[in-house]
N, C-alpha and C positions, 0 to 999 in steps of 0.2 A: 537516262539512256532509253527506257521506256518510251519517251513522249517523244524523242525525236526519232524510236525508229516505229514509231505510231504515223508522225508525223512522214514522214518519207513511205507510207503504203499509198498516198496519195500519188498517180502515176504523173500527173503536172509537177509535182514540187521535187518527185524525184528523177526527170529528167532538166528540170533546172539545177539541181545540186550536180548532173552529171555534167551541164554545160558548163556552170562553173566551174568545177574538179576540173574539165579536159582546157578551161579557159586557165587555170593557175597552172598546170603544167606545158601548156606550150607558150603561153607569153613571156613568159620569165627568159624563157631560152631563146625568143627570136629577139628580145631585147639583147641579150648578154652577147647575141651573137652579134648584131647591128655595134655594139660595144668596139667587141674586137676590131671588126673591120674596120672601123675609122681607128681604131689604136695600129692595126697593122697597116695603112694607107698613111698613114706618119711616121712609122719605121719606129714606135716606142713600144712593141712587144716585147715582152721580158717573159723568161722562164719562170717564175714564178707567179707570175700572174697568171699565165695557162696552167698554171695549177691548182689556182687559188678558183680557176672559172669551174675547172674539171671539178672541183670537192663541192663547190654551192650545185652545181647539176648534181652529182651526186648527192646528196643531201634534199634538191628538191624533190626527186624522181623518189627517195624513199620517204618522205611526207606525205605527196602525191599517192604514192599504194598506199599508205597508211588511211588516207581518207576515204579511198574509192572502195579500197576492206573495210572499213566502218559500213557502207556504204552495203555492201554484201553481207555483211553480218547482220546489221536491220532486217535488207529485207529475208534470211534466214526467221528472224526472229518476227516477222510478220507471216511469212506462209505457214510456220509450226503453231500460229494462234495464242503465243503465249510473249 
C-alpha cells in the first residue's frame, strides 16, 4: 500500500489514475445505456432487466468511490510524510 500511495505523489500518474477512475465510471454507464436503447427501439424491455441495470450502476458507482478513496487516502498518506 506504501508503494502505490508513493507511487501516486507523482502528479502525471495521479491524474492518469484519475482519468482512468472518471474513464471506468462513465463508460460502463454510456454503454448500458446505448444497451437499453436498442433493447427499448425493439419493444423487449423487461422489468427485470431495468433492474438488473439499476443494481450493476449501483454496484459500479460504489467501486468507483471505493477507488477514487483509495485515491484520497494516498494522497493523505503522502502530504502527512509517512
Amino acid at each position: 500500500m506504501h508503494a502505490f500511495a508513493q507511487a501516486l505523489s507523482d502528479p502525471a500518474l495521479r491524474g492518469a489514475y484519475l482519468a482512468f477512475s472518471l474513464l471506468l465510471l462513465i463508460l460502463p454507464l454510456v454503454l448500458i445505456w446505448l444497451w437499453y436503447r436498442q433493447r427499448d427501439k425493439a419493444g423487449t424491455v423487461d422489468r427485470p432487466m431495468l433492474i438488473r441495470v439499476g443494481l450493476l450502476t449501483l454496484l459500479w458507482m460504489v467501486v468507483n468511490a471505493g477507488a477514487l478513496g483509495f485515491l484520497m487516502w494516498a494522497e493523505t498518506v503522502k502530504s502527512a510524510g509517512g
